[in-house]
C-alpha positions in Angstrom: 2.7 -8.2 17.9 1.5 -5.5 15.6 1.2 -2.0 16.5 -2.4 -1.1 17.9 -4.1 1.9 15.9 -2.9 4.4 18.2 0.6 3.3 18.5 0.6 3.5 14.6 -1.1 6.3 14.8 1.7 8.3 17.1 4.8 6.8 15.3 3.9 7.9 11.6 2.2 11.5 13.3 6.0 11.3 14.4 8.0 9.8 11.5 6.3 12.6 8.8 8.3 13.0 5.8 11.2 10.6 6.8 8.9 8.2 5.4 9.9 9.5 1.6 13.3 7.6 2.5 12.5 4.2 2.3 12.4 5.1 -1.7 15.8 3.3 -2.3 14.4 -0.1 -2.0 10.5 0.5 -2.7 11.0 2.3 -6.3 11.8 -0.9 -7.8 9.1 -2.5 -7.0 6.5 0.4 -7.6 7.7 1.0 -10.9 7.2 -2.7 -11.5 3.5 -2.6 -9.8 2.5 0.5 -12.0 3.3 -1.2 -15.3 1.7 -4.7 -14.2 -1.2 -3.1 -12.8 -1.6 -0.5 -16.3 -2.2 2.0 -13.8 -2.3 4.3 -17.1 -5.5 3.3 -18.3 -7.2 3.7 -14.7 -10.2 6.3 -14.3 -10.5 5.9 -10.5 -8.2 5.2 -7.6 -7.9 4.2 -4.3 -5.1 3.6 -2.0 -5.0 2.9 1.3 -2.0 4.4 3.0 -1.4 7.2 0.9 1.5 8.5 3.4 3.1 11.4 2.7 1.5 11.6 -1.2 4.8 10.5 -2.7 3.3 7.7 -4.8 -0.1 9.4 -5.7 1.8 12.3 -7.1 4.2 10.3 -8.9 1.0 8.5 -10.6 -0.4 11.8 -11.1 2.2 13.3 -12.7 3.7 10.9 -14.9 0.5 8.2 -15.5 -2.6 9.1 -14.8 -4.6 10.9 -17.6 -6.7 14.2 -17.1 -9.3 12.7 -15.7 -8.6 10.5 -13.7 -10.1 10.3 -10.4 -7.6 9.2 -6.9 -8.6 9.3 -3.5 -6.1 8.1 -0.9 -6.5 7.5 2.9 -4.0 7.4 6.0 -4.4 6.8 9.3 -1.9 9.8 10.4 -2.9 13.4 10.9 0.9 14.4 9.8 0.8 11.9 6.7 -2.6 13.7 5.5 -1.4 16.9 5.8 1.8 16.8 4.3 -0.3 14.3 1.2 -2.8 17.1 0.8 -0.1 19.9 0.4 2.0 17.9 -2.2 -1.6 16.9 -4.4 -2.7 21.1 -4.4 -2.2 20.9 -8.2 -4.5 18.4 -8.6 -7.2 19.6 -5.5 -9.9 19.0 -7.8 -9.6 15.2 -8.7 -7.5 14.1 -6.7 -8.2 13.9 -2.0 -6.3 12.8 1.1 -8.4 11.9 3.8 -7.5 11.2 7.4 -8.8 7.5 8.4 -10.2 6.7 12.1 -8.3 3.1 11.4 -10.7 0.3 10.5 -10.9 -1.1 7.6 -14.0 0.5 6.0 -13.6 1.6 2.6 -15.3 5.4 2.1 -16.4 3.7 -1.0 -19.6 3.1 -2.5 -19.8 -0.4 -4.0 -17.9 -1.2 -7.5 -17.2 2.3 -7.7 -13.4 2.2 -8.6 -11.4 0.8 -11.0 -8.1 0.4 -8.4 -7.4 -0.2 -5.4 -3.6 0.7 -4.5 -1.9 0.0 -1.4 2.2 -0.5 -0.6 4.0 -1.2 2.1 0.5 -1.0 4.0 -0.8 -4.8 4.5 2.6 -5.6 6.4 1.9 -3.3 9.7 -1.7 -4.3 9.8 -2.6 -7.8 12.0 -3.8 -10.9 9.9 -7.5 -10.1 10.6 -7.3 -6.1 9.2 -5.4 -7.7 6.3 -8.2 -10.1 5.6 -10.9 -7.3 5.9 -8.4 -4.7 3.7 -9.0 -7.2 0.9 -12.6 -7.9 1.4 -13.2 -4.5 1.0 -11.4 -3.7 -2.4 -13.4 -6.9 -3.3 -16.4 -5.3 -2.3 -15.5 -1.5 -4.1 -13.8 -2.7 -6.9 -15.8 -2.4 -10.5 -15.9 -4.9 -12.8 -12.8 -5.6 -14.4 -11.3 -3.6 -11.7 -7.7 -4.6 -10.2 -6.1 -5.0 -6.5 -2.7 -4.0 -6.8 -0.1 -4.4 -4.0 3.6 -3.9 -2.9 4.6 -4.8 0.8 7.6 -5.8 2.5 8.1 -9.9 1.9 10.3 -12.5 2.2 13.8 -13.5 1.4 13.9 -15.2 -2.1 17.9 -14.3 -1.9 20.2 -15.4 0.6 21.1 -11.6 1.6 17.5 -10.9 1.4 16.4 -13.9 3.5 19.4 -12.7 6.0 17.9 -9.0 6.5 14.1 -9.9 6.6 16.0 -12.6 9.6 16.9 -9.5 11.5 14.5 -7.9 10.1 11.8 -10.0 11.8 14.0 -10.5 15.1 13.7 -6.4 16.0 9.9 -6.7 15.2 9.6 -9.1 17.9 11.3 -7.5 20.2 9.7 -3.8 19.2 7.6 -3.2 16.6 8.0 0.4 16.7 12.1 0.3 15.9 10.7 -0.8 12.1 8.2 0.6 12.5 5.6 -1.5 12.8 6.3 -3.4 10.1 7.2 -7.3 9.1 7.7 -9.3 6.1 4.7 -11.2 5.2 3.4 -13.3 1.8 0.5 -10.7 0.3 -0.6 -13.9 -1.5 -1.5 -16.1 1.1 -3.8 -13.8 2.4 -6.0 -14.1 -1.4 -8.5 -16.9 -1.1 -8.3 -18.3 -5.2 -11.9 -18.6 -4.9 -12.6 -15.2 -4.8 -9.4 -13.2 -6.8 -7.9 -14.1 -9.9 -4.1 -13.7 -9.5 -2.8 -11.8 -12.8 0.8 -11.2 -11.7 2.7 -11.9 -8.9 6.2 -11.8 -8.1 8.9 -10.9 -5.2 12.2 -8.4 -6.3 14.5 -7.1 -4.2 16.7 -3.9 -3.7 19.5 -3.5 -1.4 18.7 -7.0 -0.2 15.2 -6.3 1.0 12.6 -8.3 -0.6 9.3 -6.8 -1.7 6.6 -8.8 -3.1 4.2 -7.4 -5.8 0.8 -8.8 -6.6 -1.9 -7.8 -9.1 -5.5 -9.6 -8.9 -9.2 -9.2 -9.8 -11.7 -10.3 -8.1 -13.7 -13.4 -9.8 
């Protein structure tokens, strides 16, 4: 069972900047997202689950051009504030905003060329996945491009062996990884409706994390 919004709410208020930690086996698959995804040539972004700002900045600093617009959302209080502190330098194009939790977009419609999100879908239920996606349908411009990095499953026999026990202390609590499982991104993508570009599952340290690029059709 997945953490309810308030139980997600309290752990990452809680967790804070311990969540800049998990870097050693994300960076891998974020460096691999950015250049599948030519985050380079985008003009406006959104990412749901912005954390702690750690990813935004990094595509701010080193990626994004001048202009280019980001606005990021996160369910914690903590998360926000410590996002909004770390993007000062770029205040005037680029927000964090604190989210009441649903899966509502604070988008007008085809209004953004990205839509980010990593190691997000895996601590929502099926359902809030399903309606996560419908919405970057919905605000994503023509030509525009879902990109996505998440906890997976093993492709490795080390990797199948932690997401194993991985999976095993979810069941039991949620909250002792945090909420989070390994899931397949992909299977939640309806072909009728996204065009898969790139899609592929590395891992680091032994965990598995999947990374998907599609637009919608």
């Amino acid at each position: 069972m997945v953490l309810s919004t308030p139980e997600a709410k309290k752990f990452y208020d809680r967790f804070g900047s311990k969540q800049d930690k998990q870097g050693f086996y994300e960076d891998k698959a974020l460096a691999l997202m950015i250049q599948q995804a030519a985050l380079f040539n985008a003009k406006s972004v959104f990412e749901l689950g912005c954390g702690t700002g750690r990813f935004a900045l990094r595509l701010l600093d080193d990626h994004f051009d001048s202009t280019t617009r980001y606005l990021g959302i996160d369910l914690s209080e903590t998360m926000i504030n410590l996002a909004s502190q770390r993007l000062t330098k770029y205040a005037s194009r680029a927000k964090a905003e604190q989210s009441d939790g649903s899966m509502h977009f604070p988008l007008d419609d085809h209004s953004v060329d990205r839509v980010v999100s990593t190691y997000v879908l895996d601590l929502l239920s099926d359902a809030d996945i399903l309606k996560a996606i419908e919405e970057a349908k919905r605000v994503l411009s023509p030509g525009g491009k879902l990109c996505l990095a998440g906890l997976s499953r093993g492709v490795t026999q080390p990797s199948r062996l932690v997401c194993t026990v991985w999976s095993t202390i979810f069941k039991l609590k949620a909250s002792l990884v945090g909420g989070c499982r390994p899931i397949r991104i992909d299977s939640y993508l309806n072909p009728q409706d996204w065009n898969i570009e790139f899609h592929e599952v590395i891992t680091q340290f032994a965990v598995p994390s999947e990374i998907l690029i599609a637009s919608p059709r």
